[in-house]
C-alpha positions in Angstrom: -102.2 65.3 -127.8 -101.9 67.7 -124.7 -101.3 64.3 -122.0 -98.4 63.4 -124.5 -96.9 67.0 -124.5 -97.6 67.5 -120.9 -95.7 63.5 -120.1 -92.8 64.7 -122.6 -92.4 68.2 -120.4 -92.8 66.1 -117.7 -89.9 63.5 -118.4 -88.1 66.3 -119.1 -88.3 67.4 -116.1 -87.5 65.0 -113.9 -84.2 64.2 -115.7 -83.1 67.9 -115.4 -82.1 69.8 -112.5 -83.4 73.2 -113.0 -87.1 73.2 -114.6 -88.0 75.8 -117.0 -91.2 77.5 -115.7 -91.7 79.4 -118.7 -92.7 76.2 -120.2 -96.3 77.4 -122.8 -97.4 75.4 -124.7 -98.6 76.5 -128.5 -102.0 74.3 -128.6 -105.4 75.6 -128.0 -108.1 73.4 -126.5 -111.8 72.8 -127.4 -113.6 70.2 -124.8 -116.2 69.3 -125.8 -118.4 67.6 -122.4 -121.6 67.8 -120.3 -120.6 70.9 -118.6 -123.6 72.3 -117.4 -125.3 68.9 -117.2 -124.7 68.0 -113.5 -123.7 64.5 -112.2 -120.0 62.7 -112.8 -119.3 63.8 -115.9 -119.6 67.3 -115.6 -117.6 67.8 -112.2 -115.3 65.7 -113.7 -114.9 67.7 -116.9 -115.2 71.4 -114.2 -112.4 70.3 -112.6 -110.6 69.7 -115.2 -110.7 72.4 -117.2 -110.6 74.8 -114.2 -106.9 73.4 -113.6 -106.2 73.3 -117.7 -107.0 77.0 -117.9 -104.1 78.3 -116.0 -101.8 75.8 -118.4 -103.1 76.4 -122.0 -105.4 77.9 -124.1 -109.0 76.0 -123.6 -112.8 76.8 -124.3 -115.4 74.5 -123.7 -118.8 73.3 -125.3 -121.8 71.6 -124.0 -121.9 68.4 -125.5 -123.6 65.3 -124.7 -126.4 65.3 -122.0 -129.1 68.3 -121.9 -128.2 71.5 -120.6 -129.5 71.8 -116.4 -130.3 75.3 -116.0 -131.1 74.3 -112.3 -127.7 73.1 -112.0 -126.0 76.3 -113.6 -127.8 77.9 -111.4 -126.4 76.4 -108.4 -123.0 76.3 -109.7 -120.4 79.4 -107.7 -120.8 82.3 -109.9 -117.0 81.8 -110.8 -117.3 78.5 -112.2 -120.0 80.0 -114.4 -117.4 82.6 -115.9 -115.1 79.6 -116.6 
């Protein structure tokens, strides 16, 4: 749902000359990944959700592979907050 309304805003864009910055969109998201797993996955899903934040309204949940608590540990405090 979200890549379809973020393609729509973005074809909107391109065929208009003045983009509307105020653009917010009305969803909230819930991801649900190995966050706090370590390996592909959960930098992948980080880096995500790090961008999403400043775009919409997300939390996340640890889902899938077993918590690391040695990787949370090593993990910048902000990402922890995130």
């Amino acid at each position: 749902l979200f890549i379809i309304l973020l393609c729509s805003q973005t074809a909107s864009a391109v065929h208009n000359t003045s983009v509307d910055d105020s653009w917010d969109p009305a969803i909230t998201l819930r991801w649900f990944a190995p966050f706090f797993s370590g390996g592909g996955y959960s930098s992948e899903a980080i880096s995500y959700v790090t961008e999403l934040q400043n775009v919409i309204d997300i939390s996340i949940v640890q889902h899938g592979d077993m918590y690391s608590d040695s990787f949370v540990r090593g993990m910048p405090p902000k990402l922890r907050v995130v």
